[in-house]
MILO-470004 format. One record per residue: chain; residue in three letters; z, x, y of N, C-alpha, C, O in turn; residue number from 1. Coordinates in Angstrom, 2 decimals. Layout:
// residues N
   kolgu   drendo      n_zz      n_xx      n_yy     ca_zz     ca_xx     ca_yy      c_zz      c_xx      c_yy      o_zz      o_xx      o_yy   dodo
       A      ala         Z         X         Y         Z         X         Y         Z         X         Y         Z         X         Y    NUM
...
This chain:
// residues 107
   kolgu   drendo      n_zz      n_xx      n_yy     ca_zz     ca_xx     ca_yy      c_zz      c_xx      c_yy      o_zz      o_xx      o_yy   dodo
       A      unk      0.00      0.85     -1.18      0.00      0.00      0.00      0.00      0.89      1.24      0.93      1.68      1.41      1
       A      unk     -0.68      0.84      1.85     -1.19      1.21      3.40      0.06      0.72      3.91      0.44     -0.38      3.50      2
       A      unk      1.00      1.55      5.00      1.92      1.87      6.33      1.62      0.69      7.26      2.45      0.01      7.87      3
       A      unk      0.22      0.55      7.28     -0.03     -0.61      8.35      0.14     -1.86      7.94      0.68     -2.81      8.50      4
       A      unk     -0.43     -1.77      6.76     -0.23     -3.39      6.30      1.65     -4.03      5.62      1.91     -5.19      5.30      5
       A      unk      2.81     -2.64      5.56      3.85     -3.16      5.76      4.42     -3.73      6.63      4.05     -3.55      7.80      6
       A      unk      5.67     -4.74      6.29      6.09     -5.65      6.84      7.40     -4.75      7.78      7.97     -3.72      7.40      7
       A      unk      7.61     -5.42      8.96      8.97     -4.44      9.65     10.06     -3.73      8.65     10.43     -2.57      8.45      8
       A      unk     10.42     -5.21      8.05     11.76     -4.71      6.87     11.41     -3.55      6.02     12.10     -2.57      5.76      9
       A      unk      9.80     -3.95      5.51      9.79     -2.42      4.35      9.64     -1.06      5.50     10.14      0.02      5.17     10
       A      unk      8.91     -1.19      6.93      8.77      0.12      7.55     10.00      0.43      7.62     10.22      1.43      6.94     11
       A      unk     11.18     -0.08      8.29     12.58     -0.20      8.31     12.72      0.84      7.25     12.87      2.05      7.40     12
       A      unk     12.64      0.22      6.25     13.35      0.76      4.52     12.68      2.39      4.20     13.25      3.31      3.62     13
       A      unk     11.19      2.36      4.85     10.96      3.75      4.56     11.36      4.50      5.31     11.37      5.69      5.01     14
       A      unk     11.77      4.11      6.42     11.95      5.28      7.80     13.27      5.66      7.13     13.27      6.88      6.91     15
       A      unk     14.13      5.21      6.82     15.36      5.57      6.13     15.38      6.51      5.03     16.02      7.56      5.00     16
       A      unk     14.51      5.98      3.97     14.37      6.65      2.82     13.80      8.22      3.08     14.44      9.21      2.72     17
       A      unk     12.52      8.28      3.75     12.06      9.14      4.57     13.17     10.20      5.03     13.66     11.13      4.39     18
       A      unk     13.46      9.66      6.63     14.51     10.89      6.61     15.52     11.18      5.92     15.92     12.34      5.81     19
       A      unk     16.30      9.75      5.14     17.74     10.73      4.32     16.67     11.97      3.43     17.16     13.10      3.51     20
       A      unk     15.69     11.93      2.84     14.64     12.89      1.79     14.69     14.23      2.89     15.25     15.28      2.57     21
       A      unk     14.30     14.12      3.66     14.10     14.89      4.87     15.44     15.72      4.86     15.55     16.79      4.26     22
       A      unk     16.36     15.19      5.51     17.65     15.39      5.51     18.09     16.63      4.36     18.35     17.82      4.50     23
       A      unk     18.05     15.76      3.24     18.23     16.43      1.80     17.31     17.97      1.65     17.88     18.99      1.26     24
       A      unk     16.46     17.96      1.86     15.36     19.51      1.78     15.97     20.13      3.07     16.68     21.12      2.86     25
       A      unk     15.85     19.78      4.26     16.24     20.93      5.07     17.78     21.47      4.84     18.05     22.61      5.22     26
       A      unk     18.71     20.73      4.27     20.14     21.24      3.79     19.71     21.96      2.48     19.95     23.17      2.48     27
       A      unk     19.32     21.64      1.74     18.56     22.43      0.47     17.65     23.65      0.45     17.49     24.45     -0.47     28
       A      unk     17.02     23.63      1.80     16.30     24.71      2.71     17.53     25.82      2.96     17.51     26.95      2.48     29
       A      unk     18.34     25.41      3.62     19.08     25.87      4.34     20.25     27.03      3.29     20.47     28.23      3.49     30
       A      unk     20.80     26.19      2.26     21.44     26.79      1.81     20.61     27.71      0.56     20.91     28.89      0.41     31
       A      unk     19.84     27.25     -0.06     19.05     28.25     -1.11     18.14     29.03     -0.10     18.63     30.16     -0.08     32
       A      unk     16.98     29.02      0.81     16.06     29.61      1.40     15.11     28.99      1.10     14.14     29.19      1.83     33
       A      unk     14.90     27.82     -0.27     13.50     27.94     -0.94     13.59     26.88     -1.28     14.67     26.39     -1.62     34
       A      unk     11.99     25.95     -1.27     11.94     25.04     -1.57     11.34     24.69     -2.64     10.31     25.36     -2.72     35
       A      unk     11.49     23.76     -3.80     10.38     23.37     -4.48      9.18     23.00     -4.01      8.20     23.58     -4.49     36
       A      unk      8.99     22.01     -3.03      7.95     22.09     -2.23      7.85     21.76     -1.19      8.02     20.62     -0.77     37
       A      unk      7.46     23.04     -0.38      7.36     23.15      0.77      6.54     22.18      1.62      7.09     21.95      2.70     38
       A      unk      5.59     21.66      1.46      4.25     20.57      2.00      5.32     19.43      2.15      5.40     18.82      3.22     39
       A      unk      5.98     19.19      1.31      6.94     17.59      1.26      7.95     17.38      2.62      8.35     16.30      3.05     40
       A      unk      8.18     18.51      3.07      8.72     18.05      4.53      7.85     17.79      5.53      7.90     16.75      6.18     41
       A      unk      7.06     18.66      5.71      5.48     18.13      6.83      5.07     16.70      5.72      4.60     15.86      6.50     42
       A      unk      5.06     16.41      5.04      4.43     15.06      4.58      5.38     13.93      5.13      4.95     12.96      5.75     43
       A      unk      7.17     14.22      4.78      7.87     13.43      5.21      7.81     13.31      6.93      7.98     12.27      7.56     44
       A      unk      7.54     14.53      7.46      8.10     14.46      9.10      6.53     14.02      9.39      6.59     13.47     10.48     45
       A      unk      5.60     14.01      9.08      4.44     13.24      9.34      4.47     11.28      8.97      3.84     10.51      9.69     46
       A      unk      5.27     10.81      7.81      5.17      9.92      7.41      6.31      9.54      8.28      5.98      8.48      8.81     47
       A      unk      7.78      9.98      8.77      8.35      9.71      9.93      7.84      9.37     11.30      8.31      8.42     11.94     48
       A      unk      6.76     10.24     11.81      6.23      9.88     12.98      5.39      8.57     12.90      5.53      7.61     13.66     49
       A      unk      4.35      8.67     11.68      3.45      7.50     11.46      4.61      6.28     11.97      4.54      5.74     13.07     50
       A      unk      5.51      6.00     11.10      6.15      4.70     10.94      6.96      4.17     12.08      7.25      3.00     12.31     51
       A      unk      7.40      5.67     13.00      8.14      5.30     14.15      6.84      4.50     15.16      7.08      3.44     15.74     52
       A      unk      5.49      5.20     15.25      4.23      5.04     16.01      3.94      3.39     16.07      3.71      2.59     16.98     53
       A      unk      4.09      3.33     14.72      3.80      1.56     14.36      5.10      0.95     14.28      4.94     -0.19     13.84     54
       A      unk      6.19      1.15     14.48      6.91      0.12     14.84      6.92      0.31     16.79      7.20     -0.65     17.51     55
       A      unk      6.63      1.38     17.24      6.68      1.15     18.93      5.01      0.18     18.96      5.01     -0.99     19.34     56
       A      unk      4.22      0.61     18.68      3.46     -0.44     19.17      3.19     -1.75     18.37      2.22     -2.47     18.59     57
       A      unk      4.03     -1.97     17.51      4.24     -3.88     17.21      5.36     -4.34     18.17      5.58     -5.54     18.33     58
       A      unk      5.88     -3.62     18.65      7.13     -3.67     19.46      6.39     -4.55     21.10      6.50     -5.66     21.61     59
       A      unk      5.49     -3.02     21.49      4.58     -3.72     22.66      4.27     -4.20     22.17      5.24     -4.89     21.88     60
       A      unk      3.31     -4.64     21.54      2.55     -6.25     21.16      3.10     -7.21     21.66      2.78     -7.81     22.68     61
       A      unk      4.40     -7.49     20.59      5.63     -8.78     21.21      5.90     -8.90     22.16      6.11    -10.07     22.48     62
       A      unk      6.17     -7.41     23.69      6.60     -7.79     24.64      5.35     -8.09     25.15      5.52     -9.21     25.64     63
       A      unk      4.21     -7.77     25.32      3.18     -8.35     26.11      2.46    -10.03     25.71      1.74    -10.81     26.34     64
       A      unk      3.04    -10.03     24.47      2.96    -11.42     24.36      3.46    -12.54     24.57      2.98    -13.66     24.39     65
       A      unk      4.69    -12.14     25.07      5.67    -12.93     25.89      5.39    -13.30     27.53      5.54    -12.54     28.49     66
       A      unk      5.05    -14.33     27.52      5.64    -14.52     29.15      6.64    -13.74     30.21      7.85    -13.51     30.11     67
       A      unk      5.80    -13.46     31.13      6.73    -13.12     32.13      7.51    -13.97     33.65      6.89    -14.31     34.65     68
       A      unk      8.63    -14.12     33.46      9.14    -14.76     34.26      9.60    -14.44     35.91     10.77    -14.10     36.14     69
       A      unk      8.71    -14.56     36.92      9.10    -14.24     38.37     10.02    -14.54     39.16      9.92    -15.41     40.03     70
       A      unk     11.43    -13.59     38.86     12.43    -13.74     39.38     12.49    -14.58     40.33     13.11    -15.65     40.38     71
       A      unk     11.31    -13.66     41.69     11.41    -14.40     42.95     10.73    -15.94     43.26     10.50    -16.28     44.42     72
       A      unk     10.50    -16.64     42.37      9.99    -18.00     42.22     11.23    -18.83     42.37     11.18    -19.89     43.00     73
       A      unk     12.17    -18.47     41.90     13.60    -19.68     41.74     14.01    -19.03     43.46     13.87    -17.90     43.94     74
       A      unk     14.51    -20.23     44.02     15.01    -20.36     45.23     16.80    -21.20     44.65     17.29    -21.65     43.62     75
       A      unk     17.26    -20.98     46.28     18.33    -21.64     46.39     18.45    -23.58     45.71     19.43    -24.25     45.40     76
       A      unk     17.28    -23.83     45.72     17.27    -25.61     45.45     17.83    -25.57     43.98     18.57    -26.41     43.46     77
       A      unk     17.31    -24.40     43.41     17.01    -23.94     41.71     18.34    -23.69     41.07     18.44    -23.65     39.84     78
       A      unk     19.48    -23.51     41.95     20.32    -23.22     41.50     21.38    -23.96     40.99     22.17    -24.42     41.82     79
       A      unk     21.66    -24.29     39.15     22.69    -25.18     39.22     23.93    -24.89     39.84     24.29    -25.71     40.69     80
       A      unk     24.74    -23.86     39.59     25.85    -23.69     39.83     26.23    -23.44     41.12     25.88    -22.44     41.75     81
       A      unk     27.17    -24.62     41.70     27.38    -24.88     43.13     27.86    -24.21     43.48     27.57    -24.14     44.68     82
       A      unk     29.00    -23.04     43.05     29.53    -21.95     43.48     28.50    -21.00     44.04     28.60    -20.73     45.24     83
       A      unk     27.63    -20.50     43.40     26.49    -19.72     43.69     25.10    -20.36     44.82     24.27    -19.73     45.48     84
       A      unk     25.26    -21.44     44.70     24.76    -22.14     45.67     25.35    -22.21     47.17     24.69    -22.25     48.21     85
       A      unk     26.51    -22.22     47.04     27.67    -22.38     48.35     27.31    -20.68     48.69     26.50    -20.50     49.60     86
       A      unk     27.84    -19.54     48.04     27.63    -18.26     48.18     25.57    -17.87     49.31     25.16    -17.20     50.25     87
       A      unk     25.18    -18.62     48.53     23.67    -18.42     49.50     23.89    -19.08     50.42     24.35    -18.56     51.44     88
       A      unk     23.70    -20.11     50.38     24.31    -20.70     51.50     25.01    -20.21     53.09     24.49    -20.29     54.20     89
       A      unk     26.07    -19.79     52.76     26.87    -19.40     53.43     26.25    -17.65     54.06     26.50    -17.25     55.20     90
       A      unk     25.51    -16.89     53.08     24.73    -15.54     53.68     23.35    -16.40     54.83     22.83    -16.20     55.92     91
       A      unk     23.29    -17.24     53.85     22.13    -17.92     54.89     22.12    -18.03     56.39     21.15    -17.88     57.14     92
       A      unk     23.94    -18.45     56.81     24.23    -19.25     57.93     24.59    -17.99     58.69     24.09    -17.84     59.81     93
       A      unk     25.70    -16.73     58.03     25.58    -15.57     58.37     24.34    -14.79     59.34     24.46    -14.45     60.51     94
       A      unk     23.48    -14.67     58.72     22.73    -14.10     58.90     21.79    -15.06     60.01     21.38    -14.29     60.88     95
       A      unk     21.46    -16.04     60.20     21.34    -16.83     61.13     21.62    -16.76     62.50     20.92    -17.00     63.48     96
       A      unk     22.80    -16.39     62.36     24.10    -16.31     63.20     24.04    -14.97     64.20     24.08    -14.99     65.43     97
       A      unk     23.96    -14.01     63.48     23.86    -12.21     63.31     24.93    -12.23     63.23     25.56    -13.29     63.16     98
       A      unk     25.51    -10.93     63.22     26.36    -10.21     62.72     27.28     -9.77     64.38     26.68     -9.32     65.36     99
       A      unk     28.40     -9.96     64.35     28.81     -8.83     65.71     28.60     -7.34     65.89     28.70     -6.77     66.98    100
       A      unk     28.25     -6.70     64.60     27.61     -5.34     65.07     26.10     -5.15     65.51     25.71     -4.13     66.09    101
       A      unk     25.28     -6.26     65.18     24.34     -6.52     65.45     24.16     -6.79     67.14     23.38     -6.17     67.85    102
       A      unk     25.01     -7.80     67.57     25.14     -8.39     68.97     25.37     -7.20     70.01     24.64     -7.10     71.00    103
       A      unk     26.75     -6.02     69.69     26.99     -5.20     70.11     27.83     -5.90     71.73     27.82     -7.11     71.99    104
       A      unk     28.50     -4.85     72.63     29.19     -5.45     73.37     28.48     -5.83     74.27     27.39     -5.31     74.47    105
       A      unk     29.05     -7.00     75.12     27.85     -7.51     76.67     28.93     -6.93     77.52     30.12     -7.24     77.46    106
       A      unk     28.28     -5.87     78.49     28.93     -5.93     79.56     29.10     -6.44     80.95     30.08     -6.10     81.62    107
């Protein structure tokens, strides 16, 4: 079975299997010097990258297939919660108003 045509859960399951294997040879590397076979870590750290590659772009897929929602579309009318409504509100009237550092002194 072809990498591409697995399902998330099995890419999931190999990326795991993959590096603990991985894992296992470079400690096995490490402490003997020598490997039975050497090619099997470039196969694993190649079959690691493949699977990380295709789960980032099924990843984009989903987010670009999603709707995007424009924050700045919801206004004050939009808002249920009257607390947060009172809060705009009230910057609204502020600012309306100015500020006394704004005004500065009249002499």
């Amino acid at each position: 079975m072809k990498v591409h045509d697995m399902s998330d859960k099995d890419l999931a399951t190999l990326l795991i299997k993959s590096r603990k294997e991985l894992v296992g040879l470079r400690f096995s590397y490490a402490s003997a010097r020598s490997l039975p076979s050497p090619a099997r870590v470039r196969l694993l750290r190649r079959n690691v990258a493949r699977v990380l590659t295709i789960q980032i772009e099924r990843n984009r897929k989903k987010l670009l297939d999603e709707p995007i929602e424009n924050p700045l579309e919801k206004s004050s009318k939009d808002t249920k919660d009257p607390k947060e409504k009172a809060k705009k509100d009230s910057l609204k009237d502020s600012a309306s108003k100015g500020s006394i550092l704004a005004k500065g002194k009249k002499k």
